[in-house]
DRENDO-1510 file (C-alpha; in Angstrom, 1 decimal, always signed):
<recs>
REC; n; res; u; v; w
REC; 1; UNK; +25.0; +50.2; +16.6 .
REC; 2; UNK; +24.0; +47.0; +18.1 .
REC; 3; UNK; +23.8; +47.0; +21.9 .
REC; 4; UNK; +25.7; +44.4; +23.7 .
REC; 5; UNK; +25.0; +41.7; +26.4 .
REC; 6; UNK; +27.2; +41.3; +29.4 .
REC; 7; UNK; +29.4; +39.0; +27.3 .
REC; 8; UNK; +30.1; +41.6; +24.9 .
REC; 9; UNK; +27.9; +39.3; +21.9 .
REC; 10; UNK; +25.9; +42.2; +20.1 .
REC; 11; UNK; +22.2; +41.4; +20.7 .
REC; 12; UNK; +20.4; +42.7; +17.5 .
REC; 13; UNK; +16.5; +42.2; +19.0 .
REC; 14; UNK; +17.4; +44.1; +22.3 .
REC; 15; UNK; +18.8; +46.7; +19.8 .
REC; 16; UNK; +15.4; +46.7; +18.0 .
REC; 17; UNK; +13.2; +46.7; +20.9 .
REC; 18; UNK; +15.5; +49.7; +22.7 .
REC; 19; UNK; +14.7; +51.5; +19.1 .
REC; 20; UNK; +10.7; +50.6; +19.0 .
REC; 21; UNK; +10.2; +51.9; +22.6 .
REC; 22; UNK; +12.2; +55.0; +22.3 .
REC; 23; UNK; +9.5; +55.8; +19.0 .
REC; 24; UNK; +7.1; +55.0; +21.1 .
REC; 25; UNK; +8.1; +56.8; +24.2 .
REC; 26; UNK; +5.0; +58.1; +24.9 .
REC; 27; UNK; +2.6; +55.3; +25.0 .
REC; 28; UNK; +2.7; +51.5; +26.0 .
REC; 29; UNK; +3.7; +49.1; +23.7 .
REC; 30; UNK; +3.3; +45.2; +24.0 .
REC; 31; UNK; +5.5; +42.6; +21.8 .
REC; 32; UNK; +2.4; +40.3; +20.6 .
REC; 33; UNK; +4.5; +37.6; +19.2 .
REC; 34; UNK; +7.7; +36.1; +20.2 .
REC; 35; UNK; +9.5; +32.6; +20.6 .
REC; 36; UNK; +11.1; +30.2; +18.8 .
REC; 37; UNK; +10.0; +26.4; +18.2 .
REC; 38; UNK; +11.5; +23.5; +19.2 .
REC; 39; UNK; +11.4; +21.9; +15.6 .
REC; 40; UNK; +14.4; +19.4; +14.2 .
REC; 41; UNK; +14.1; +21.6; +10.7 .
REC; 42; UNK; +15.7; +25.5; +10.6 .
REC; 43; UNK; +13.4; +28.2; +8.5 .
REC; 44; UNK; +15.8; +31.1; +9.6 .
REC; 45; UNK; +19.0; +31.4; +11.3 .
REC; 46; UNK; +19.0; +34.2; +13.8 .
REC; 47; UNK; +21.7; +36.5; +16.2 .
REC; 48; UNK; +22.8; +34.8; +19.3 .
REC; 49; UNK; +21.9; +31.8; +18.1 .
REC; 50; UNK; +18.0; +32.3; +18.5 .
REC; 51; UNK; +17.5; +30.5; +14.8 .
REC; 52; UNK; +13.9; +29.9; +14.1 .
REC; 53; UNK; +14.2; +26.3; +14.7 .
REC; 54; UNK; +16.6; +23.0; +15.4 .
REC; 55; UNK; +16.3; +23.2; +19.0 .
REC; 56; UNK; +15.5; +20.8; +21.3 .
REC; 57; UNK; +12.3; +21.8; +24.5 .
REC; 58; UNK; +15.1; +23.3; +26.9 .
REC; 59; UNK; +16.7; +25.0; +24.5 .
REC; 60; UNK; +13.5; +26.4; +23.5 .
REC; 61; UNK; +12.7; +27.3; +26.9 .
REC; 62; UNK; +16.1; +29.3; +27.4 .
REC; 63; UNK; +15.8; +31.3; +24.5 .
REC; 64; UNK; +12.0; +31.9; +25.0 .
REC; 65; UNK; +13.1; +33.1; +28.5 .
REC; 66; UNK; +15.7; +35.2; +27.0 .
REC; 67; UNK; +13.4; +36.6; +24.4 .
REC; 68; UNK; +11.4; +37.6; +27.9 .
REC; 69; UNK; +14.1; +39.0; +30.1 .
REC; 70; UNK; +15.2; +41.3; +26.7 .
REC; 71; UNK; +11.4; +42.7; +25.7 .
REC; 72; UNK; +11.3; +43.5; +30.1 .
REC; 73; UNK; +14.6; +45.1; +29.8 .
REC; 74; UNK; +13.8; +47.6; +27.5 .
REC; 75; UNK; +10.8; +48.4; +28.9 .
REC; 76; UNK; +7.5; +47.3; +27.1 .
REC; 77; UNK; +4.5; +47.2; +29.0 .
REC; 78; UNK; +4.1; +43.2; +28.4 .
REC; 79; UNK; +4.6; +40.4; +26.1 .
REC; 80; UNK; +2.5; +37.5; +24.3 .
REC; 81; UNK; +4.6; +34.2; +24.0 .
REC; 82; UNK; +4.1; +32.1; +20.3 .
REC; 83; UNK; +2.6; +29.5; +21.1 .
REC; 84; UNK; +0.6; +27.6; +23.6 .
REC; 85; UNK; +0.3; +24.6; +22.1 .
REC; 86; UNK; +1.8; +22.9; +18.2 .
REC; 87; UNK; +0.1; +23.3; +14.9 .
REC; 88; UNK; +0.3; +20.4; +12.8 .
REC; 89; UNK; -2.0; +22.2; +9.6 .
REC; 90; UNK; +1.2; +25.0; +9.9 .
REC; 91; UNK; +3.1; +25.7; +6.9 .
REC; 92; UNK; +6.5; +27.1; +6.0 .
REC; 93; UNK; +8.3; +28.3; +3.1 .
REC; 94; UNK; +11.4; +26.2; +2.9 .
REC; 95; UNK; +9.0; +22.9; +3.4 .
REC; 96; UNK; +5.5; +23.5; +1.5 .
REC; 97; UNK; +6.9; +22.6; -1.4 .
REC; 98; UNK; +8.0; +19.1; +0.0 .
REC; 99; UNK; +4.2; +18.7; +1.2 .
REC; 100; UNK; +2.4; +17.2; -1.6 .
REC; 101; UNK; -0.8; +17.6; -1.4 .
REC; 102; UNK; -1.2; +20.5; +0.6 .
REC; 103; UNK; -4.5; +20.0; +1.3 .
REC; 104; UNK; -3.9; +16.5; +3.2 .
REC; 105; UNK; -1.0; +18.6; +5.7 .
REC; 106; UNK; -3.3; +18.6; +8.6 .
REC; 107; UNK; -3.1; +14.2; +8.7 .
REC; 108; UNK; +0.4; +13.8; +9.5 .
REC; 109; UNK; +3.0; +16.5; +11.2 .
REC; 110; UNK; +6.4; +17.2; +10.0 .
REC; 111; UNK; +9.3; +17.7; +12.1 .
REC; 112; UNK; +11.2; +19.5; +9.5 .
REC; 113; UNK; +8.5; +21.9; +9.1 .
REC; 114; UNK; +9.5; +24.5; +12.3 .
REC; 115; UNK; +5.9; +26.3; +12.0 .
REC; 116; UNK; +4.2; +23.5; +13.7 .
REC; 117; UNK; +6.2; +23.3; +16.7 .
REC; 118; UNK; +6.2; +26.8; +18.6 .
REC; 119; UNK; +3.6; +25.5; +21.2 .
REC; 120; UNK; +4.9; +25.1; +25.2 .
REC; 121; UNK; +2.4; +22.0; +24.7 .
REC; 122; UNK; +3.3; +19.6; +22.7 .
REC; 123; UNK; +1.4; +17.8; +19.7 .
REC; 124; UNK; +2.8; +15.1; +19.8 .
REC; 125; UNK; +2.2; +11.9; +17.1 .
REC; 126; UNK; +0.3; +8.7; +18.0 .
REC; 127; UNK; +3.2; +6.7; +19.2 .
REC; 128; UNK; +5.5; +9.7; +20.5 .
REC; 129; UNK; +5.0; +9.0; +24.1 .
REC; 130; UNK; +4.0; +5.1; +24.0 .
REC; 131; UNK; +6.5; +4.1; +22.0 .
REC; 132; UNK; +10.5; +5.2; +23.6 .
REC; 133; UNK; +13.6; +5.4; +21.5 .
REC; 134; UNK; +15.8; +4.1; +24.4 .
REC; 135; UNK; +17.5; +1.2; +23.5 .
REC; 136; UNK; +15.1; -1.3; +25.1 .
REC; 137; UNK; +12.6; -3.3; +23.6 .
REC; 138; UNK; +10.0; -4.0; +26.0 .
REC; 139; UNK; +7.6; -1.3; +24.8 .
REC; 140; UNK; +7.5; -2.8; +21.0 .
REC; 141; UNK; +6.0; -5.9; +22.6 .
REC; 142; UNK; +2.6; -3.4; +24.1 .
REC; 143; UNK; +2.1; -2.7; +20.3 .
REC; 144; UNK; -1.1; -4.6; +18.7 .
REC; 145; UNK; +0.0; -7.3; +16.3 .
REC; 146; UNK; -1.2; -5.7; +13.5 .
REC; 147; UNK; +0.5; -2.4; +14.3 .
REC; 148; UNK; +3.8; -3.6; +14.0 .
REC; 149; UNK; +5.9; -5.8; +11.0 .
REC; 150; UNK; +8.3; -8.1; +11.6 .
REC; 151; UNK; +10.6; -7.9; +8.3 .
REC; 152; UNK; +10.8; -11.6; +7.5 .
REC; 153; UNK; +14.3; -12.9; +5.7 .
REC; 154; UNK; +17.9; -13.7; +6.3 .
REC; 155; UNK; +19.7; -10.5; +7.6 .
REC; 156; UNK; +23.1; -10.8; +8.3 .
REC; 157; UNK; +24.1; -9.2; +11.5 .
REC; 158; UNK; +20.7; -9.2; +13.3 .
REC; 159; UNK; +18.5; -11.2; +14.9 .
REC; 160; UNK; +15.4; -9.8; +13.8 .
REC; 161; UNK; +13.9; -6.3; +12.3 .
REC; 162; UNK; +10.2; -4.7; +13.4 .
REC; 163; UNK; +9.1; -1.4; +11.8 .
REC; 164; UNK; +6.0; +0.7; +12.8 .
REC; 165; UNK; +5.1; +4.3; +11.8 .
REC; 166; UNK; +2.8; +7.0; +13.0 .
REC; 167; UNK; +2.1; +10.3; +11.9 .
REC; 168; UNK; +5.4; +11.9; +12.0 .
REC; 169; UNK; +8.0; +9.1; +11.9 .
REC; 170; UNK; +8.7; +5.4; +10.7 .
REC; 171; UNK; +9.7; +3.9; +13.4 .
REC; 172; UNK; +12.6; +0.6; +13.3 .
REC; 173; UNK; +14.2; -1.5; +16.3 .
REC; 174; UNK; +16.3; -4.2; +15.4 .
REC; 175; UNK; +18.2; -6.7; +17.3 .
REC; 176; UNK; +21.8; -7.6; +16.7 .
REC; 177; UNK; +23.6; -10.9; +16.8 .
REC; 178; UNK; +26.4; -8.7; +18.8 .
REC; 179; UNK; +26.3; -5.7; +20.6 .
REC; 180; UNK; +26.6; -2.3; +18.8 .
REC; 181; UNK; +30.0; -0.4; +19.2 .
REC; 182; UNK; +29.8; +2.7; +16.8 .
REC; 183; UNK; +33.7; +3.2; +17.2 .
REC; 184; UNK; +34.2; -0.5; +15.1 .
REC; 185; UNK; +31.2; -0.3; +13.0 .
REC; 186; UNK; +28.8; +1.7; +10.9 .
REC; 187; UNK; +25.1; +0.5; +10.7 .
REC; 188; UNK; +23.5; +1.3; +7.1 .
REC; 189; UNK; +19.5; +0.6; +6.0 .
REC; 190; UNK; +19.4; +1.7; +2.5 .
REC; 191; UNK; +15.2; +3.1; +1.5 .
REC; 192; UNK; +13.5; +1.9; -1.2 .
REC; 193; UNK; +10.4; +3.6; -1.4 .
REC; 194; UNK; +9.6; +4.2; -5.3 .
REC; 195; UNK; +11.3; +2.7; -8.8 .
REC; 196; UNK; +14.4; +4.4; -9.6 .
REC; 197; UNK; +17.8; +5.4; -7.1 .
REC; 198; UNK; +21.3; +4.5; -6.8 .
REC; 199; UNK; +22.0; +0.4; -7.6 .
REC; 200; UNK; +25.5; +1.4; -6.9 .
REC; 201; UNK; +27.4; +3.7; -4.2 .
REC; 202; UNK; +30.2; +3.8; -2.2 .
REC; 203; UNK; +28.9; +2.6; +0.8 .
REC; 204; UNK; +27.7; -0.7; -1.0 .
REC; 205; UNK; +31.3; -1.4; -1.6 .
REC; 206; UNK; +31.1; -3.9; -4.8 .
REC; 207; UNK; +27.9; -4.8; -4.1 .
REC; 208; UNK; +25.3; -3.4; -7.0 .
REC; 209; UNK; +21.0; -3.9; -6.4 .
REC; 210; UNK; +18.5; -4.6; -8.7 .
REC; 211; UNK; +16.3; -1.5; -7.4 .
REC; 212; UNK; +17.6; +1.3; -6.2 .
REC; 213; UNK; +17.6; +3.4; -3.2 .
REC; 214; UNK; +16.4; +6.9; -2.9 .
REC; 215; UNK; +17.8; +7.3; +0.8 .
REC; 216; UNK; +20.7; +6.1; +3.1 .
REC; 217; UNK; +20.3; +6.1; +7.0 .
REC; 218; UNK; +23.8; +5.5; +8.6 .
REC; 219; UNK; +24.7; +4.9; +12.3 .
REC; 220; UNK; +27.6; +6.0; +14.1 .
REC; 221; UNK; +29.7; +8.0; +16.3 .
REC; 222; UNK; +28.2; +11.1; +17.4 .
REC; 223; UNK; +28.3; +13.8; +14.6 .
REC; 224; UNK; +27.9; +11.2; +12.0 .
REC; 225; UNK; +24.6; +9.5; +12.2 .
REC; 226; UNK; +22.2; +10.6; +9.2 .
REC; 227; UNK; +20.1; +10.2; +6.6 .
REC; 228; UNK; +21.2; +10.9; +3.3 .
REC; 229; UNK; +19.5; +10.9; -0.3 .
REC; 230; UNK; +20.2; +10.1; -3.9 .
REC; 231; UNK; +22.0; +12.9; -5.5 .
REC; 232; UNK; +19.5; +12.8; -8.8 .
REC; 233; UNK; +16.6; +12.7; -5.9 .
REC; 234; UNK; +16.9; +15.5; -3.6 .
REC; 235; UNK; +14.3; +17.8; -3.9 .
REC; 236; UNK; +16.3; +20.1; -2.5 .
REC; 237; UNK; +18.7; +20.3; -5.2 .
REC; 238; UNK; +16.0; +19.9; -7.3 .
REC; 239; UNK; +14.2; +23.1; -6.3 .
REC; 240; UNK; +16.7; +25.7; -5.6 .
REC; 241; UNK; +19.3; +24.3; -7.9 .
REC; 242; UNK; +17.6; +23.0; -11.3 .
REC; 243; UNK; +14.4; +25.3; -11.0 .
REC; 244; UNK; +15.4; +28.2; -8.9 .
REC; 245; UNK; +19.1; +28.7; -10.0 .
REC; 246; UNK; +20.1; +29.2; -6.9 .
REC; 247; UNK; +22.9; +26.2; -6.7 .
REC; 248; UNK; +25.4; +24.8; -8.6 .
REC; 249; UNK; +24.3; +21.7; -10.6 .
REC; 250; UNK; +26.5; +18.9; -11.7 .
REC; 251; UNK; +24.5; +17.0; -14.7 .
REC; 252; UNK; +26.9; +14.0; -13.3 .
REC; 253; UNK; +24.7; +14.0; -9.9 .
REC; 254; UNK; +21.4; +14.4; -12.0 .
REC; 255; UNK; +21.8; +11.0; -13.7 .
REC; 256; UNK; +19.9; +7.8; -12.5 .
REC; 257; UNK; +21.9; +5.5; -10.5 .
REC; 258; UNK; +24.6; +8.4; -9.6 .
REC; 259; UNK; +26.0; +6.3; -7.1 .
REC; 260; UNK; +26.2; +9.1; -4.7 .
REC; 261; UNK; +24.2; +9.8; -1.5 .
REC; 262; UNK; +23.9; +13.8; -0.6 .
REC; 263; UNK; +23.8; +14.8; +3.2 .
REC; 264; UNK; +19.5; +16.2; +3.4 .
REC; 265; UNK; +19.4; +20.0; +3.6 .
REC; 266; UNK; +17.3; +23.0; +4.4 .
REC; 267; UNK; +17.4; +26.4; +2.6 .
REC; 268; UNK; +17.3; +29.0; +5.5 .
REC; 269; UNK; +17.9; +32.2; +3.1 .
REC; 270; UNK; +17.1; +32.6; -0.5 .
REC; 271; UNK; +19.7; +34.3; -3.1 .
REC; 272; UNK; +18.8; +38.1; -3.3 .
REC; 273; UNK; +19.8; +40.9; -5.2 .
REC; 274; UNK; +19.3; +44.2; -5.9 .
REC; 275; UNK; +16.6; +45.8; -7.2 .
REC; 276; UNK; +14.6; +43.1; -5.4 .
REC; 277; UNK; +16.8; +43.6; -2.3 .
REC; 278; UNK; +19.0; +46.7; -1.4 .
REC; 279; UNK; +22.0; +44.9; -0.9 .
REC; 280; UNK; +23.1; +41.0; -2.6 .
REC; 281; UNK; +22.8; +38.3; -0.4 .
REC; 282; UNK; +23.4; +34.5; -0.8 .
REC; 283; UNK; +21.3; +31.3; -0.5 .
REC; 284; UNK; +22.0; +29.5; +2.4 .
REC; 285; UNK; +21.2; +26.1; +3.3 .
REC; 286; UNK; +21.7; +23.8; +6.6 .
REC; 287; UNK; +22.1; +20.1; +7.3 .
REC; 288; UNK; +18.2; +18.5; +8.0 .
REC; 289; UNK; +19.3; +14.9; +8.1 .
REC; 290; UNK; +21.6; +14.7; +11.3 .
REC; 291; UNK; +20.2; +12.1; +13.8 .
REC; 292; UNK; +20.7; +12.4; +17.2 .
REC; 293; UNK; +21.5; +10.0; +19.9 .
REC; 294; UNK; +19.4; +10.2; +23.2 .
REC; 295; UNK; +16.3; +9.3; +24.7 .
REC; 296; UNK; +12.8; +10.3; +24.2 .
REC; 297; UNK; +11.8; +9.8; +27.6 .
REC; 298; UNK; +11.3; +12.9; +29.1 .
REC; 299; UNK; +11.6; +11.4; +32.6 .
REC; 300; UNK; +15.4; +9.7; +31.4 .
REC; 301; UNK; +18.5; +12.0; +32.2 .
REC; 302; UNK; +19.5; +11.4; +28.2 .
REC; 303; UNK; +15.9; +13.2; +27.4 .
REC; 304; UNK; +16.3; +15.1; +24.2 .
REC; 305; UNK; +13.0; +15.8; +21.9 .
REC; 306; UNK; +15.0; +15.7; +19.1 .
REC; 307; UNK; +16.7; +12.6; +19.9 .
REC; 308; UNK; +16.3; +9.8; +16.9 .
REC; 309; UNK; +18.0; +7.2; +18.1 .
REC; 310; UNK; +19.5; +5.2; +20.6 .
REC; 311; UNK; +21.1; +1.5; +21.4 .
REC; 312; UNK; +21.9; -0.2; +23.8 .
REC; 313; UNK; +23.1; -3.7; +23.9 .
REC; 314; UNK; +22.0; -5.5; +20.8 .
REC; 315; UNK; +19.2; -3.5; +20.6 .
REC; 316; UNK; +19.1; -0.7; +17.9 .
REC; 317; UNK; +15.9; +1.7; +18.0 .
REC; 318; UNK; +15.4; +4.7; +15.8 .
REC; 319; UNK; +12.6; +7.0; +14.5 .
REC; 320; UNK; +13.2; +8.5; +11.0 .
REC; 321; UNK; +10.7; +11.9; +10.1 .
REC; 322; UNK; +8.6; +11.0; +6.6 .
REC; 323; UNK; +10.3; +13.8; +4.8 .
REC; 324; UNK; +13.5; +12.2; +5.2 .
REC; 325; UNK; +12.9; +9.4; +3.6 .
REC; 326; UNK; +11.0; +11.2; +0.6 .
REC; 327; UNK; +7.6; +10.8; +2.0 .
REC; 328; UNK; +5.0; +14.3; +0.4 .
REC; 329; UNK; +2.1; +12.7; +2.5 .
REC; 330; UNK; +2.5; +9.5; +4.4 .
REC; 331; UNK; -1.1; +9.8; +5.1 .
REC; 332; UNK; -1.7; +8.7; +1.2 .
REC; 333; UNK; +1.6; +7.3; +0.4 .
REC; 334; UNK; +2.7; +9.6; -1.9 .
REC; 335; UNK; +6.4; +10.2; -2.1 .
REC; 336; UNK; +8.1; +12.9; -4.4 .
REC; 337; UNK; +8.7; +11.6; -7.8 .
REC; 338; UNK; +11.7; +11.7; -10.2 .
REC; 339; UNK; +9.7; +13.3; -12.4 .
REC; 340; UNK; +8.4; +17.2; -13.0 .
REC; 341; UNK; +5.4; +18.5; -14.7 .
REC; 342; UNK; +5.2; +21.8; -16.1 .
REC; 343; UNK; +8.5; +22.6; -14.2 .
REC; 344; UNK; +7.4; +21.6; -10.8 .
REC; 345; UNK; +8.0; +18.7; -8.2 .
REC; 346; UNK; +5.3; +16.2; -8.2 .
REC; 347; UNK; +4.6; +13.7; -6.0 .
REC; 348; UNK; +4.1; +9.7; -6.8 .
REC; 349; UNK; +2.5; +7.0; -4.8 .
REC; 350; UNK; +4.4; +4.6; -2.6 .
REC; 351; UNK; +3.6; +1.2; -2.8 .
REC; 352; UNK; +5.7; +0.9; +0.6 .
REC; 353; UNK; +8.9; +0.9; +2.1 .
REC; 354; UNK; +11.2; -1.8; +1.5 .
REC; 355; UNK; +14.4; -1.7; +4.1 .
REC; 356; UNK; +18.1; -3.0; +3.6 .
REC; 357; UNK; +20.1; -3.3; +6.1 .
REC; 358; UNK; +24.3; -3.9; +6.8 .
REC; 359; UNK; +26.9; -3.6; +8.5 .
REC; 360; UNK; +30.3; -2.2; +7.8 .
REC; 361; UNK; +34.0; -2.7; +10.0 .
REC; 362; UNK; +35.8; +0.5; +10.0 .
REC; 363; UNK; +38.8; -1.3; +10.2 .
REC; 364; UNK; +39.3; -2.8; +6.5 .
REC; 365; UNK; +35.8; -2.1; +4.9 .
REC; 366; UNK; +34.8; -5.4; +5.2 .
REC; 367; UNK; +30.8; -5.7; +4.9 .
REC; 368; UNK; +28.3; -8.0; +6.5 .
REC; 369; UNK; +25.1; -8.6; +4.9 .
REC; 370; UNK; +24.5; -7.7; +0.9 .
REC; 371; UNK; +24.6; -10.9; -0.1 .
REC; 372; UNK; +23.5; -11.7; -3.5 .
REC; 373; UNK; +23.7; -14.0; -6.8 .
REC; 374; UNK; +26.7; -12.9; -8.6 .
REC; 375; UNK; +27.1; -9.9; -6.9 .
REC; 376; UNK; +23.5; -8.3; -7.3 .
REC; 377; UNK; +21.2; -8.1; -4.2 .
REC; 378; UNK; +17.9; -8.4; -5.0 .
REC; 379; UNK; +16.1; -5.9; -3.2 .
REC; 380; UNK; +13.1; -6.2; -5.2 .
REC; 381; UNK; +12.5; -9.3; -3.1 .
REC; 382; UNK; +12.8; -7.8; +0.1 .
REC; 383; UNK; +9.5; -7.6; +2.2 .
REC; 384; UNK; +7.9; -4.7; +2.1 .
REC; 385; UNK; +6.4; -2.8; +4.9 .
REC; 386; UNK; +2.9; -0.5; +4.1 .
REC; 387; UNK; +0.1; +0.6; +5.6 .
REC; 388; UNK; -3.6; +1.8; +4.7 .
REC; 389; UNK; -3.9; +5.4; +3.8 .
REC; 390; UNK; -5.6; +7.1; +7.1 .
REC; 391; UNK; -8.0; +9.9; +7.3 .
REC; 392; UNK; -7.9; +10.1; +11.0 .
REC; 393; UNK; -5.4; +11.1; +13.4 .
REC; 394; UNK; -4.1; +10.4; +16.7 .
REC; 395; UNK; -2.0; +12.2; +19.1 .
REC; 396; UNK; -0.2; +12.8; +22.4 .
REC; 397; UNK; -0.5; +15.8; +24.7 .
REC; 398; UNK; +2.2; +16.5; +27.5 .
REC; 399; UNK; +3.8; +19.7; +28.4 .
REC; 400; UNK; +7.2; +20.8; +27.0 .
REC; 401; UNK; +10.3; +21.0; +28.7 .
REC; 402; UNK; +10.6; +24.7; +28.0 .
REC; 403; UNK; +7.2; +25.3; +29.8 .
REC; 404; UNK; +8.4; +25.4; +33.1 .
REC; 405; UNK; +11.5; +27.2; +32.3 .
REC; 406; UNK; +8.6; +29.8; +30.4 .
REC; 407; UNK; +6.9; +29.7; +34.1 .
REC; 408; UNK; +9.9; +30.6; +36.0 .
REC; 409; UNK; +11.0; +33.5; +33.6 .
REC; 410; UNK; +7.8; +35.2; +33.6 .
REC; 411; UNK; +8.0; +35.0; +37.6 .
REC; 412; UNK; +11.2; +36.5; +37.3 .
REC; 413; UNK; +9.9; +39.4; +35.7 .
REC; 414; UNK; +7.2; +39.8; +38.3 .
</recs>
């Protein structure tokens, strides 16, 4: 039986570490690994809700510190936290099959991948740190001229559109002609990253494109902002439900321009059954594309490290990870492919990212921007934003959130 915590929630690793000492009741024993990371992707879901990932640094740090209080309850003789500092070379399972080629995972870090981000010192990406998603502008203009794009061409709606990238996210700030109110409007910048995708969805209204998209970012209320992808090119469906027969395929969503954009999910549990497992058990999957709205100032009161997002005014700023929008390597352009050899998910190279943007009234439907020659946009023609394949990395250093909460619990302890 599972013991309990004050609150009466069953607490299954206090159960197992009551069971390990009282085996071991005659000799010290130390827990050399523990902790959870403070990733945006999930590899496991956990009791108490101590998943192996989608946590933010303070969460991280009260769980850690719980972790603590529960090994020094039962009585081991000490504990080892995982980790000091983040791993960007880490793999994990539900990811490494995303990370084409492997060899090249080292050059760029990936948010959804929750092995790299166990550290209480953070790793962060070149422009994680310089560069604030807080709804104001002024830190774009540090940027060197040739680190940043301004999209050239008429955008309905906004002002103007900049887009940067580093090795983690591809960064966009835009400027609106009015000031963002997420209860009258949605914001939508369809991805164009490699030939193929949807010329035709819902959320284009009437509007069809002469190239398609193979992901949707949409901005909202809270709850809703995300980034979706083209039914036909999730990967995810792709692996567990075409190759691994693990989901429920519709040929329907397989076709090219399906028209339909699929919230981004993680598997956190693959299907088992017996022999291979002494009881069944059912693949399970999580969302991985919900953005969230906050600051990435860690001196800010709106702090959240997993924040993606934030406006203010008529100024819209986001960060979008790589993997989101398709990306196996942004370090060599390659994005996943439509296409499978031998059974397996290859990846492709990117000539770029092309970005469209509009804007959509919740109160009839009615869309700004998508304007094109008898009702096809030409996104083909849109600018495109690239970069040089890089071989070298930079990167931020600061201390976590969950560090000092990490300093304080092992004080407690004594």
């Amino acid at each position: 039986m599972d013991m309990k915590d004050k609150d009466g929630t069953p607490n299954t690793y206090l159960s197992y570490l009551t069971k390990l000492k009282a085996y071991h009741q005659d000799m010290p024993v130390m827990i050399t690994e523990f902790g959870v990371p403070s990733s945006l992707g999930i590899g496991h879901l956990a009791n108490k809700g101590r998943n192996q990932g989608g946590h933010n640094e303070t969460e991280q740090g009260r769980i850690d510190a719980s972790l603590l209080q529960d090994i020094a309850n039962s009585g081991m003789a000490g504990a080892i936290l995982f980790s000091w500092q983040d791993e960007w070379f880490k793999r994990t399972w539900n990811t490494m099959h995303f990370e084409i080629p492997q060899s090249r995972r080292k050059l760029w870090t990936n948010v959804l991948t929750n092995e790299q981000h166990f550290g209480l010192l953070a790793e962060l990406s070149g422009k994680d740190g310089p560069l604030k998603i807080d709804g104001d502008a002024s830190d774009w203009q540090s940027l060197k001229e040739g680190d940043k794009q301004k999209l050239e061409g008429n955008y309905p709606g906004w002002k103007s559109l900049w887009m940067t990238h580093d090795e983690a996210y591809v960064y966009i700030m835009g400027e609106l002609e009015e000031p963002f109110d997420p209860e009258r409007e949605l914001l939508y910048f369809g991805v164009d990253t490699t030939p193929g995708g949807n010329r035709h969805a819902k959320e284009l209204g009437t509007v069809k494109l002469d190239e398609g998209l193979e992901t949707l970012i949409e901005l909202g209320r809270d709850g809703e902002s995300q980034v979706k992808i083209a039914s036909n090119y999730d990967f995810h469906t792709r692996l567990y439900g075409s190759q691994y027969g693990m989901l429920k395929v519709d040929p329907e969503d397989m076709k090219d321009d399906s028209g339909i954009f699929d919230p981004w999910k993680l598997a956190v549990g693959l299907e088992q059954m017996p022999p291979d497992s002494t009881v069944y058990s059912p693949f399970q999957d999580v969302p991985a594309g919900m953005l969230k709205r906050g600051s990435t100032d860690p001196a800010s009161n709106d702090f959240d490290s997993l924040a993606m997002w934030q406006a203010k005014g008529n100024v819209v700023e986001m960060r979008i990870p790589w993997m989101l929008l398709g990306f196996t390597d942004p370090s060599s352009l390659q994005v996943m492919s439509y296409c499978q050899k031998n059974g397996q998910l290859v990846a492709t190279t990117s000539k770029g990212i092309r970005l469209l943007p509009w804007i959509v009234r919740r109160s009839d439907g009615g869309i700004l921007g998508l304007n094109g020659a008898a009702g096809v946009y030409p996104v083909s023609k849109l600018p495109l934003y690239t970069w040089p394949a890089w071989n070298k990395v930079r990167n931020v250093e600061r201390l976590k959130k969950s560090y000092d909460l990490m300093k304080d619990a092992f004080h407690k302890i004594g």
